[in-house]
PQR file of N, CA, C, O and H, with PARSE charges and radii, in Angstrom:
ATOM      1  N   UNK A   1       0.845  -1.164   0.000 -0.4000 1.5000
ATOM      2  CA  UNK A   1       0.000   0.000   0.000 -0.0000 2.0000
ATOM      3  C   UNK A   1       0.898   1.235   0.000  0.5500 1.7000
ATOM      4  O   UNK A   1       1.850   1.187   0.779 -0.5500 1.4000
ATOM      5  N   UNK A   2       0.750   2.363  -0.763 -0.4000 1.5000
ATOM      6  CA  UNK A   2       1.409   3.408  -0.952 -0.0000 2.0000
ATOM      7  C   UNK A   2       0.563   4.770  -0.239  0.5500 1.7000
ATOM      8  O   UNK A   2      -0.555   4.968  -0.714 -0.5500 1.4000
ATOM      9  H   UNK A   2      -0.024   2.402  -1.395  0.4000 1.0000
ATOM     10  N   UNK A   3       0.921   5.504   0.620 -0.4000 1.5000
ATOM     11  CA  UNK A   3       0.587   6.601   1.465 -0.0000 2.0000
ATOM     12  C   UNK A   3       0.758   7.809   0.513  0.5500 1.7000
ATOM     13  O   UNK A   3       1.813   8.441   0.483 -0.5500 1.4000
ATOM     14  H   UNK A   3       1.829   5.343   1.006  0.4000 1.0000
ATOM     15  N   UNK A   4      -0.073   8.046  -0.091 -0.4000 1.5000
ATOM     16  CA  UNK A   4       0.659   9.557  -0.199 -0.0000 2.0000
ATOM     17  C   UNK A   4      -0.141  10.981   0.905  0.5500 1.7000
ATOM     18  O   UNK A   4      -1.263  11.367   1.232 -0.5500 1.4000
ATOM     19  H   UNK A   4      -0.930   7.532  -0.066  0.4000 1.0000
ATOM     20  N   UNK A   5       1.155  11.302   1.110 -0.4000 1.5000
ATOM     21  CA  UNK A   5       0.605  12.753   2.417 -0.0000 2.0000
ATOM     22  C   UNK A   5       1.956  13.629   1.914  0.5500 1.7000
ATOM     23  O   UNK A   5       3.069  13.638   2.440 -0.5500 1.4000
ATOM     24  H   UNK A   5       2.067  10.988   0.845  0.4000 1.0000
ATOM     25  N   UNK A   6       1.485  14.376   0.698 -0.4000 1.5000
ATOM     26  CA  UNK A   6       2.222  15.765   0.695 -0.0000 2.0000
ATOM     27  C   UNK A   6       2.621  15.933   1.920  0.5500 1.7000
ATOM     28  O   UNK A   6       3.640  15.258   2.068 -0.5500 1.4000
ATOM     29  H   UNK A   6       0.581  14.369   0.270  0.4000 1.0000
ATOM     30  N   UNK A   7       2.357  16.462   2.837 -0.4000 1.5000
ATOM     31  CA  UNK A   7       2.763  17.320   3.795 -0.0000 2.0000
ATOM     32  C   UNK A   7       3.308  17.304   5.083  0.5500 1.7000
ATOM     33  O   UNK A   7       3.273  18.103   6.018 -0.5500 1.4000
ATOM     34  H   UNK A   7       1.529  17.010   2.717  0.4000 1.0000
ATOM     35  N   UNK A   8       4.119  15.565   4.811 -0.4000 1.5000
ATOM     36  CA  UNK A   8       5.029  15.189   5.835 -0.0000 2.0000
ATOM     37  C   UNK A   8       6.008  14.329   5.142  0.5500 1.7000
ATOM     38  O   UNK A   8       5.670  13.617   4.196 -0.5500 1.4000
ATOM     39  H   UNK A   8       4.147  14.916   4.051  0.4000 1.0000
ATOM     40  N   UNK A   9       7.341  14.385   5.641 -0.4000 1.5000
ATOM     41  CA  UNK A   9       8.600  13.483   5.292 -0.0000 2.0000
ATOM     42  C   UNK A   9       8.803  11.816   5.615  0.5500 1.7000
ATOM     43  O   UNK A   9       9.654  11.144   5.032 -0.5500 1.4000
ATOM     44  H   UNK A   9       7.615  14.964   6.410  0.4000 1.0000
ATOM     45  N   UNK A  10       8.032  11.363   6.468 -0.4000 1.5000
ATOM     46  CA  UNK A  10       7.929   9.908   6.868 -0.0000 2.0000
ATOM     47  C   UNK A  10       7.044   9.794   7.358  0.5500 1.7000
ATOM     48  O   UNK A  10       6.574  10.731   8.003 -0.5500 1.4000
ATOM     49  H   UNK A  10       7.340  11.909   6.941  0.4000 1.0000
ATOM     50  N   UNK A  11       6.269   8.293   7.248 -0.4000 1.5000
ATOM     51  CA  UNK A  11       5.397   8.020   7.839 -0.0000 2.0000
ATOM     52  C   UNK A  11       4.805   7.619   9.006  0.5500 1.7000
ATOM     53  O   UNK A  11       4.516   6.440   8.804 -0.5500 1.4000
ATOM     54  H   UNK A  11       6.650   7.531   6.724  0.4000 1.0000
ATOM     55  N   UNK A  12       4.336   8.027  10.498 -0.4000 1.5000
ATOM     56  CA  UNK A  12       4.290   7.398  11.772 -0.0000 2.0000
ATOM     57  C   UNK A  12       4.716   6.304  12.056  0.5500 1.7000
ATOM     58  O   UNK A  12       4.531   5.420  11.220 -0.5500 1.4000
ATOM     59  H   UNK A  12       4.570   8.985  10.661  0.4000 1.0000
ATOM     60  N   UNK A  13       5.289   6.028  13.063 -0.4000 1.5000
ATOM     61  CA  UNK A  13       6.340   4.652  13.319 -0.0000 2.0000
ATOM     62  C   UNK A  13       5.411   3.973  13.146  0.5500 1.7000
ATOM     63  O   UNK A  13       5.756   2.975  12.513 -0.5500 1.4000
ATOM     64  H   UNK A  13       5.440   6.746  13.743  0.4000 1.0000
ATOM     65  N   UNK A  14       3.815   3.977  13.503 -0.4000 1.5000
ATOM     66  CA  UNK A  14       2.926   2.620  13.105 -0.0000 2.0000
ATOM     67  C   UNK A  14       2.786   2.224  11.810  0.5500 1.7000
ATOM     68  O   UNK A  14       2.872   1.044  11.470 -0.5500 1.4000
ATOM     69  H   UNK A  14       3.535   4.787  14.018  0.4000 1.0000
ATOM     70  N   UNK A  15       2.645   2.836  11.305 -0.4000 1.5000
ATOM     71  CA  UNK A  15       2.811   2.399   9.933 -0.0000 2.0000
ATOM     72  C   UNK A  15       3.995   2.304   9.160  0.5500 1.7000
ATOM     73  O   UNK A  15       4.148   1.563   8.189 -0.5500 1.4000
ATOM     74  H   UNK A  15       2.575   3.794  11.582  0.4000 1.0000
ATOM     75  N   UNK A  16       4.818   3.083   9.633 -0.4000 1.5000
ATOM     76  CA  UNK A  16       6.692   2.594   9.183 -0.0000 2.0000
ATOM     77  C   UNK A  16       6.920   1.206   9.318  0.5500 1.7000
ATOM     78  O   UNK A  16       7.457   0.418   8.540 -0.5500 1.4000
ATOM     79  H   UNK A  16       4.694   3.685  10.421  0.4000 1.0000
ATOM     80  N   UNK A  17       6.369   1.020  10.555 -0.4000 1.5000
ATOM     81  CA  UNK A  17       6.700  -0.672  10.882 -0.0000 2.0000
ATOM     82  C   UNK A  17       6.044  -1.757   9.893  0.5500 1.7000
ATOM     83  O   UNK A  17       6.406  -2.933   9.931 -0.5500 1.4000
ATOM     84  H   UNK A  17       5.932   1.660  11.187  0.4000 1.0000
ATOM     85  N   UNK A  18       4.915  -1.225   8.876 -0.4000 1.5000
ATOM     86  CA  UNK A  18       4.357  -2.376   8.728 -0.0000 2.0000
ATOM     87  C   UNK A  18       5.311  -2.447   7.068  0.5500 1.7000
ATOM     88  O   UNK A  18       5.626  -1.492   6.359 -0.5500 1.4000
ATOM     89  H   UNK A  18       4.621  -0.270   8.845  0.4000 1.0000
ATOM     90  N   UNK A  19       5.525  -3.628   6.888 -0.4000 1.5000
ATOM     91  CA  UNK A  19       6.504  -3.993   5.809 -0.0000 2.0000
ATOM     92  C   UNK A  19       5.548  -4.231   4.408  0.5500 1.7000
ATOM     93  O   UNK A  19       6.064  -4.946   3.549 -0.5500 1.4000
ATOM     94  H   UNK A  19       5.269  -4.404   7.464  0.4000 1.0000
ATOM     95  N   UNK A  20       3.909  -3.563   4.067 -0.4000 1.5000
ATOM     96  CA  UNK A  20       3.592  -3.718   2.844 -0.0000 2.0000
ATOM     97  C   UNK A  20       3.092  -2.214   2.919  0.5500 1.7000
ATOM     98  O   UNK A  20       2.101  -1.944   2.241 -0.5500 1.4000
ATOM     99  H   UNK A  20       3.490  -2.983   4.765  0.4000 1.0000
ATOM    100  N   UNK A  21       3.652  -1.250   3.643 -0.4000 1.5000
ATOM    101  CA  UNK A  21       3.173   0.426   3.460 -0.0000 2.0000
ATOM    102  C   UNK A  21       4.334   1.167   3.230  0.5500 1.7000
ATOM    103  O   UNK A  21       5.430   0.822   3.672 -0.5500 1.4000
ATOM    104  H   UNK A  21       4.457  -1.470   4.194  0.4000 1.0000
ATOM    105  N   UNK A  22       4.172   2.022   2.658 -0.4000 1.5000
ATOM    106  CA  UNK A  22       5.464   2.645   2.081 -0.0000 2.0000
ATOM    107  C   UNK A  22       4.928   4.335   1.670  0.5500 1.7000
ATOM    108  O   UNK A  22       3.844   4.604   1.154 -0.5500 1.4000
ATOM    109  H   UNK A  22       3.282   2.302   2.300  0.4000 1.0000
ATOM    110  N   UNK A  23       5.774   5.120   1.972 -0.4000 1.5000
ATOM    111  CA  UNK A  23       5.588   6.953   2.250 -0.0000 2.0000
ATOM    112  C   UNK A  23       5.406   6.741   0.359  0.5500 1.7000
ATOM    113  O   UNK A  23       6.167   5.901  -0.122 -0.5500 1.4000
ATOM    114  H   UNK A  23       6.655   4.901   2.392  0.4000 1.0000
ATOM    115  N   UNK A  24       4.473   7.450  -0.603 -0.4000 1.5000
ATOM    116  CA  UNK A  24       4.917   7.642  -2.035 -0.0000 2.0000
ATOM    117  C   UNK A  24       4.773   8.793  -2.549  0.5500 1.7000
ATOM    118  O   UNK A  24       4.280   9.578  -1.739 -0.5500 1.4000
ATOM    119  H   UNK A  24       3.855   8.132  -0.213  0.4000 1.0000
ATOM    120  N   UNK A  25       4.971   9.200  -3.466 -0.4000 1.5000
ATOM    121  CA  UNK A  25       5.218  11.026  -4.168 -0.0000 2.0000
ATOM    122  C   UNK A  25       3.771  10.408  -5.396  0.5500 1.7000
ATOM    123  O   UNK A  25       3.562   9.374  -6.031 -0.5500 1.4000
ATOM    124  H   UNK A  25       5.370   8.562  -4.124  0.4000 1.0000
ATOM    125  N   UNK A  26       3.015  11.815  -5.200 -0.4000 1.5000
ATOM    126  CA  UNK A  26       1.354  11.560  -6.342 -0.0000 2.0000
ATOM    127  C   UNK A  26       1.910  11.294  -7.468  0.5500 1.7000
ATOM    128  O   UNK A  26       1.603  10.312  -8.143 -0.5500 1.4000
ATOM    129  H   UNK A  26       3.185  12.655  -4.684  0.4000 1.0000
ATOM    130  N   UNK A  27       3.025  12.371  -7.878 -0.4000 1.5000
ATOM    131  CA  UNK A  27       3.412  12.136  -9.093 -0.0000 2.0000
ATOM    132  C   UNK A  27       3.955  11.069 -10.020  0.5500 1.7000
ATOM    133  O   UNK A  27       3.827  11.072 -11.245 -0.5500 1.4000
ATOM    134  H   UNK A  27       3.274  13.169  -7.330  0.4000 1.0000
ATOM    135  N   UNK A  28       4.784   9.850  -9.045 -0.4000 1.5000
ATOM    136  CA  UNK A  28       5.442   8.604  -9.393 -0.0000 2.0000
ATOM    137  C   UNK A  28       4.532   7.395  -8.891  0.5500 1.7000
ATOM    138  O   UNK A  28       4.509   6.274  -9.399 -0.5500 1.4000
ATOM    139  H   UNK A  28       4.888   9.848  -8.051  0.4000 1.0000
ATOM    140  N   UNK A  29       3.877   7.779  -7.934 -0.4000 1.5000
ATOM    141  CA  UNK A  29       2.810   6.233  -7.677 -0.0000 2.0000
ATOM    142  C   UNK A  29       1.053   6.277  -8.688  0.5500 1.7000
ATOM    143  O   UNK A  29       0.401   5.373  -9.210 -0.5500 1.4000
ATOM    144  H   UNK A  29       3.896   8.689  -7.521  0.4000 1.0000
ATOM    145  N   UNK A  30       0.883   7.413  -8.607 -0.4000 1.5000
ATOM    146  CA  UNK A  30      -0.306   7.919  -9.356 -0.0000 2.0000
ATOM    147  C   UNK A  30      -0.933   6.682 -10.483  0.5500 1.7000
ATOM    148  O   UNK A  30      -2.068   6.214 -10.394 -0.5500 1.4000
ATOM    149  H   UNK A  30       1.413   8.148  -8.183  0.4000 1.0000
ATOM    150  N   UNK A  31      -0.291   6.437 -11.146 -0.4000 1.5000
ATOM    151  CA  UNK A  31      -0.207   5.935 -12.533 -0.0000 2.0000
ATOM    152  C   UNK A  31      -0.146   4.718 -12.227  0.5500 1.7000
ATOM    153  O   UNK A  31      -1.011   4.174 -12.913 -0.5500 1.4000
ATOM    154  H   UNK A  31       0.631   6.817 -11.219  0.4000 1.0000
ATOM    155  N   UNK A  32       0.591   3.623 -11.323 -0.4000 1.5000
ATOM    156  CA  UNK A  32       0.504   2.714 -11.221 -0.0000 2.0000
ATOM    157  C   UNK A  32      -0.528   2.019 -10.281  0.5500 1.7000
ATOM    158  O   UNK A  32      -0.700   0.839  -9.978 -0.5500 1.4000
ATOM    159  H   UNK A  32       1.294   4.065 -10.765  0.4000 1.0000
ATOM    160  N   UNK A  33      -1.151   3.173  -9.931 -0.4000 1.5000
ATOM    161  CA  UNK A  33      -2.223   2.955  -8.736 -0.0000 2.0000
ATOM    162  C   UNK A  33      -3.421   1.832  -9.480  0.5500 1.7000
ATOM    163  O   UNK A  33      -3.691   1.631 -10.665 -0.5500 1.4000
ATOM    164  H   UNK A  33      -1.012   4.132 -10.178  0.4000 1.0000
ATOM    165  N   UNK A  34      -3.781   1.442  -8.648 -0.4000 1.5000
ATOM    166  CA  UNK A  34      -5.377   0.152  -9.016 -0.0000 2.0000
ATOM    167  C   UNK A  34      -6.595   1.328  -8.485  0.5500 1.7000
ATOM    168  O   UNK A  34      -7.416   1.879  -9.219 -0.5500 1.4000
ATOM    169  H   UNK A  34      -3.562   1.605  -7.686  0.4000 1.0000
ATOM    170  N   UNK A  35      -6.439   1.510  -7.055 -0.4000 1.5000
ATOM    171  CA  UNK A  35      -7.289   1.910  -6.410 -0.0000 2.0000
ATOM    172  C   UNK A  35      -7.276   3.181  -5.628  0.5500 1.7000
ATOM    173  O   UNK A  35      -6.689   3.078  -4.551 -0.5500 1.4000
ATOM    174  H   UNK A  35      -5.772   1.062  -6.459  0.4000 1.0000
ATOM    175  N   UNK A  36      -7.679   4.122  -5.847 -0.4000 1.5000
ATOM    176  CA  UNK A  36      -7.230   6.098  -5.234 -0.0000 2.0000
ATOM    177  C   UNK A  36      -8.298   5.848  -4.529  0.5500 1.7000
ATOM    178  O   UNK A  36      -9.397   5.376  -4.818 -0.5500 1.4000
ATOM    179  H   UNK A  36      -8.157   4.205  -6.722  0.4000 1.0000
ATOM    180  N   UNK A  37      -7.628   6.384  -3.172 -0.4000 1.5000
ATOM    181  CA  UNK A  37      -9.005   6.761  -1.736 -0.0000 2.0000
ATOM    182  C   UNK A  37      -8.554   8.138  -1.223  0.5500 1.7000
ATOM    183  O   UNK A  37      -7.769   8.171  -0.274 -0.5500 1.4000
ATOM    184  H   UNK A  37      -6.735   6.768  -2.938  0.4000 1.0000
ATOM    185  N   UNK A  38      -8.826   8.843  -1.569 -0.4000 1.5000
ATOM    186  CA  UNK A  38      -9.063  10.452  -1.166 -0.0000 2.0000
ATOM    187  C   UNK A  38      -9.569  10.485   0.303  0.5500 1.7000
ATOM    188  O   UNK A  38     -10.755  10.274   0.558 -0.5500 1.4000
ATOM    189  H   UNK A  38      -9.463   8.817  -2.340  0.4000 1.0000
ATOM    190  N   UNK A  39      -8.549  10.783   1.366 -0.4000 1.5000
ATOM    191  CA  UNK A  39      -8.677  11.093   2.412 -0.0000 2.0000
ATOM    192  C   UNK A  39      -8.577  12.018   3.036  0.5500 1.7000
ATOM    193  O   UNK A  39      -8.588  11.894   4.260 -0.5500 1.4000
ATOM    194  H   UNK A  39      -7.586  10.955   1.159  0.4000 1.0000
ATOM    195  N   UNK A  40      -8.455  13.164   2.503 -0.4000 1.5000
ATOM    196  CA  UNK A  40      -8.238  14.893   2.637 -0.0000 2.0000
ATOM    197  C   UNK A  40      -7.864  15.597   1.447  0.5500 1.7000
ATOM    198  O   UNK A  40      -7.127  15.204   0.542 -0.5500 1.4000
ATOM    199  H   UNK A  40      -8.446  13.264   1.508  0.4000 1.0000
ATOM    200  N   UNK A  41      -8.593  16.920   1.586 -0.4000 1.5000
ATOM    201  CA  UNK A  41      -8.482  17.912   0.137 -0.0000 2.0000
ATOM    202  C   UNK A  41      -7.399  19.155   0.346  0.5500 1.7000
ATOM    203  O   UNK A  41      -7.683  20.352   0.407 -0.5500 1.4000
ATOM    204  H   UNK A  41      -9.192  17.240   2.321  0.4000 1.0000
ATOM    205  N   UNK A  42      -5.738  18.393   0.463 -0.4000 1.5000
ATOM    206  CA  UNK A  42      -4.986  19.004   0.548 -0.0000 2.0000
ATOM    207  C   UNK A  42      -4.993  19.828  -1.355  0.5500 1.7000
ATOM    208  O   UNK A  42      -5.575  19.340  -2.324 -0.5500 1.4000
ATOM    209  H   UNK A  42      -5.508  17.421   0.414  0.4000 1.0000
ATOM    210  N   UNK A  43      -4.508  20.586  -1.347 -0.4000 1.5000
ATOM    211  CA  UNK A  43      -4.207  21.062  -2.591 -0.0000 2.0000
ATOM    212  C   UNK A  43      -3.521  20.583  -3.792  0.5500 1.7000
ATOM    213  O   UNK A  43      -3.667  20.773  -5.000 -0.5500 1.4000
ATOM    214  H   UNK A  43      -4.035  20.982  -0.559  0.4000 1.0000
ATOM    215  N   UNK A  44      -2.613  19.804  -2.962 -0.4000 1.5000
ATOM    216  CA  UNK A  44      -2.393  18.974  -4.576 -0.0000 2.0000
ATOM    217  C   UNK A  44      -3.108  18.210  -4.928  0.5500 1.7000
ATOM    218  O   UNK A  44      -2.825  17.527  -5.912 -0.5500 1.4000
ATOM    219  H   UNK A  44      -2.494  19.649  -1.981  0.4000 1.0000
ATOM    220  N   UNK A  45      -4.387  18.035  -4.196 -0.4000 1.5000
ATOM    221  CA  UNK A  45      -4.984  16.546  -4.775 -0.0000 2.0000
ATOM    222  C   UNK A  45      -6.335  17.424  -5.392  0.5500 1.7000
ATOM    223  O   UNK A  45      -7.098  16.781  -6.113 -0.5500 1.4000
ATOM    224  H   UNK A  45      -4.617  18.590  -3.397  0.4000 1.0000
ATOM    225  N   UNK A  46      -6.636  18.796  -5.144 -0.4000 1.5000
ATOM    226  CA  UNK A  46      -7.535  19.559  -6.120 -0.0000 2.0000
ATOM    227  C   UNK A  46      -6.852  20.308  -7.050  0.5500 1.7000
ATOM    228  O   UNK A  46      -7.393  21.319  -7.496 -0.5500 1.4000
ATOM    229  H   UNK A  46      -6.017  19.318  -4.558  0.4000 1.0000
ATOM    230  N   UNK A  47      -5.991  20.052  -7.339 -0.4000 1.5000
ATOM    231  CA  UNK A  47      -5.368  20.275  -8.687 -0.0000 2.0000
ATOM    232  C   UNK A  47      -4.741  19.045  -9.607  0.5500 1.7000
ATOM    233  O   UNK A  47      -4.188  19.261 -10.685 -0.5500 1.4000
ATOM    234  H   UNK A  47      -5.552  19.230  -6.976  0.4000 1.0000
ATOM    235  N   UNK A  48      -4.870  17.997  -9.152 -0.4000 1.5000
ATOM    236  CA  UNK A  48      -5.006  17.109  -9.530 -0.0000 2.0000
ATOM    237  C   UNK A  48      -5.541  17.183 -11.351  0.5500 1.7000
ATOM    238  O   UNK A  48      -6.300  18.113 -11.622 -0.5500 1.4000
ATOM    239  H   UNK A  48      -5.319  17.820  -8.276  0.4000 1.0000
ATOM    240  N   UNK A  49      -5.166  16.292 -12.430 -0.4000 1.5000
ATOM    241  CA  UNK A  49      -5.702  16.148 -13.547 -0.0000 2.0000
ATOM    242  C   UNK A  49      -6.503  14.821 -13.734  0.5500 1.7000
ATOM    243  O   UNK A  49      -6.048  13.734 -14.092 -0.5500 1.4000
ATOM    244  H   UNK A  49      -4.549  15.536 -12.210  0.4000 1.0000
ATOM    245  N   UNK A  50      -7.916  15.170 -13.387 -0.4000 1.5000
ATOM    246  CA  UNK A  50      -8.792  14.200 -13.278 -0.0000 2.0000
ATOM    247  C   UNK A  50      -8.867  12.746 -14.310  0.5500 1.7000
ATOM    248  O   UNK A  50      -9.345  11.638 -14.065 -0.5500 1.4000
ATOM    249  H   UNK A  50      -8.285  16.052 -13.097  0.4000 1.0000
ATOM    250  N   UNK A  51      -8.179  13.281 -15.550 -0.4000 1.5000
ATOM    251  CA  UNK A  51      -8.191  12.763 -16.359 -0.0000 2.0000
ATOM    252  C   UNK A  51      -6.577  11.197 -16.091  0.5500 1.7000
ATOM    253  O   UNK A  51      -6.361  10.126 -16.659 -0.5500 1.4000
ATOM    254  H   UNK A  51      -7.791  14.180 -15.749  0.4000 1.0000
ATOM    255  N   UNK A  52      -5.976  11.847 -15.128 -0.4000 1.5000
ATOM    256  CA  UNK A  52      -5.473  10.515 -14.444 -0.0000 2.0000
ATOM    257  C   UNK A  52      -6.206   9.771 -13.646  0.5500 1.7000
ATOM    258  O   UNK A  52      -5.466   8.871 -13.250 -0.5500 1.4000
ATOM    259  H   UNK A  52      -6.151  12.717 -14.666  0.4000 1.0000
ATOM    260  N   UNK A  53      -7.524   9.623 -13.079 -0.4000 1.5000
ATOM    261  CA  UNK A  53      -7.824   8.764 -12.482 -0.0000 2.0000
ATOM    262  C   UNK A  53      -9.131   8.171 -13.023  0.5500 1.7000
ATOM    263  O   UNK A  53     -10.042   7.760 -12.304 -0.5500 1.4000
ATOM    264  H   UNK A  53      -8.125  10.354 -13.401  0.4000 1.0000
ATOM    265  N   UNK A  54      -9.131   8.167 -14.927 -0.4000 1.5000
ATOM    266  CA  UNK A  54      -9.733   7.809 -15.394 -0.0000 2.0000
ATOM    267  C   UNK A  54     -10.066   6.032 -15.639  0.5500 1.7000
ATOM    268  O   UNK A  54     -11.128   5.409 -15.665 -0.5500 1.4000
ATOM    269  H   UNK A  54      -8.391   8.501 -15.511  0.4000 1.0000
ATOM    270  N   UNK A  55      -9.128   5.751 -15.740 -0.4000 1.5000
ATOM    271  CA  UNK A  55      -9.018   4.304 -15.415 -0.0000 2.0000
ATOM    272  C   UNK A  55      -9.111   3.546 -14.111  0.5500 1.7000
ATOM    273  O   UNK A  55      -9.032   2.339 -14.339 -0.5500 1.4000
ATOM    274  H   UNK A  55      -8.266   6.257 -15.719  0.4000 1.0000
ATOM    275  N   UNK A  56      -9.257   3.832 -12.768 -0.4000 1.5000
ATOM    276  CA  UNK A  56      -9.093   3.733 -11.608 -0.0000 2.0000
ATOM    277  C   UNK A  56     -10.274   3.812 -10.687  0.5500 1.7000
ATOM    278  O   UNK A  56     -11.048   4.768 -10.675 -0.5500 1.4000
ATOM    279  H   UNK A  56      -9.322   4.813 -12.583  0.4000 1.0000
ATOM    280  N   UNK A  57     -10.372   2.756  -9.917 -0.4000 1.5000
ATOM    281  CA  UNK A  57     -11.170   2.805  -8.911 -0.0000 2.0000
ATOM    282  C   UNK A  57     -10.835   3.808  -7.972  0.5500 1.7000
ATOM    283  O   UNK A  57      -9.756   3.799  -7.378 -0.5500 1.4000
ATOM    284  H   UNK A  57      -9.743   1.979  -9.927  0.4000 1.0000
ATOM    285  N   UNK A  58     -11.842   4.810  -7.780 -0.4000 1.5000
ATOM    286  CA  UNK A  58     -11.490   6.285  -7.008 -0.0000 2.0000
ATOM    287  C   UNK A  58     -12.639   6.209  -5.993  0.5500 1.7000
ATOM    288  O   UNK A  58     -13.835   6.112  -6.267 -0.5500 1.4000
ATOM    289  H   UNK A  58     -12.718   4.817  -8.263  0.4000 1.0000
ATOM    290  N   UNK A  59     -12.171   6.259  -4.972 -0.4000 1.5000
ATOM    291  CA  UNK A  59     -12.677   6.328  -3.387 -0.0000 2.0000
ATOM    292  C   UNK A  59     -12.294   8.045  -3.194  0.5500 1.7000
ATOM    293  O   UNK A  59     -11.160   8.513  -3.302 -0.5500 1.4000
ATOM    294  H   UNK A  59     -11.199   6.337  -4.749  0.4000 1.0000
ATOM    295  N   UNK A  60     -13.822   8.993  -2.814 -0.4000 1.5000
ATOM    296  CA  UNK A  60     -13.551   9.974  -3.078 -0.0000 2.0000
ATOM    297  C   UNK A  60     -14.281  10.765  -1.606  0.5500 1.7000
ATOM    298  O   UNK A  60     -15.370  11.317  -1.760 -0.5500 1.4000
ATOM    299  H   UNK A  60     -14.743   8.612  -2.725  0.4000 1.0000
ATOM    300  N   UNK A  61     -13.671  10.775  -0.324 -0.4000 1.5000
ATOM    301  CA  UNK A  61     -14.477  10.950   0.752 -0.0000 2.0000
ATOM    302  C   UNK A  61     -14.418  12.441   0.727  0.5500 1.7000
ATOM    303  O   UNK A  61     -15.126  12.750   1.686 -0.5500 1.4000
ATOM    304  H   UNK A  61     -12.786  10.326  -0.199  0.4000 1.0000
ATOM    305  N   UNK A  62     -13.997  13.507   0.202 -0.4000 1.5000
ATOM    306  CA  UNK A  62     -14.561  14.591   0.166 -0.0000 2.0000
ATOM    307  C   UNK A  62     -15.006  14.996  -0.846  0.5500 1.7000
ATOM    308  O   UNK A  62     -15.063  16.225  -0.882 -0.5500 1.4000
ATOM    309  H   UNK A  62     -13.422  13.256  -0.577  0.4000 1.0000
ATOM    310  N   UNK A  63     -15.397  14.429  -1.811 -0.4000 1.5000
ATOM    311  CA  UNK A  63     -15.908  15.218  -3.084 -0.0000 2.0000
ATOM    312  C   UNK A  63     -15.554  16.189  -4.238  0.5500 1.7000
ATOM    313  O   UNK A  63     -16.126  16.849  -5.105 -0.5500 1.4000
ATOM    314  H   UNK A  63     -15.351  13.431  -1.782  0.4000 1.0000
ATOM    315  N   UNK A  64     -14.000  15.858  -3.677 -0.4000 1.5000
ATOM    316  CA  UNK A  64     -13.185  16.775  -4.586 -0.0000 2.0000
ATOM    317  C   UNK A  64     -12.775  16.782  -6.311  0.5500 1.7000
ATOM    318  O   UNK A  64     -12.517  17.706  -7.081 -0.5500 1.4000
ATOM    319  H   UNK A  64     -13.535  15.322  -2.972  0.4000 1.0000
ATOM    320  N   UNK A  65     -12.861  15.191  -6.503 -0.4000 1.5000
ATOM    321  CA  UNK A  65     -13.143  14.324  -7.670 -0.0000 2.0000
ATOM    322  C   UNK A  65     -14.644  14.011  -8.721  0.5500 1.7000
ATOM    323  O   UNK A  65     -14.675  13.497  -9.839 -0.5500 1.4000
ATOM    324  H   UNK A  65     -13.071  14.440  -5.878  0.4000 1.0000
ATOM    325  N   UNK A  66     -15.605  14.449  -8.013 -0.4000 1.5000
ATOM    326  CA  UNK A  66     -16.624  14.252  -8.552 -0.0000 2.0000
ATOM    327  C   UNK A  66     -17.291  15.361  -9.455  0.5500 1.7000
ATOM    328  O   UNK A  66     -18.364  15.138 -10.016 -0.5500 1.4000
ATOM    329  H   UNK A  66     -15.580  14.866  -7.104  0.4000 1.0000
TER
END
């Protein structure tokens, strides 16, 4: 599973520890993604080009995608 959170450098030791989660950049995991779950409407993710998550199962809990 790939984390992306703009707006921190590593990920909480709980989840550091777990060996199938990993910190990722939108720009390099984006594309290889299966499944996008929108868990906050930081700004890079409303500027986002919708037209990347055209192929993709998109989990969209604030509505920023729709």
């Amino acid at each position: 599973m790939v984390i992306v959170e703009p707006n921190i450098g590593h990920l909480p030791p709980d989840l550091s520890e777990m060996p199938n989660v990993r910190l990722g950049d939108l720009e390099n995991d984006l594309e290889s993604a299966n499944i996008v779950v929108l868990l906050v409407d930081h700004s890079q993710f409303r500027e986002l080009n919708r037209e990347q998550l055209q192929d993709k199962i998109v989990i969209d809990t604030k509505g920023l995608w729709r």
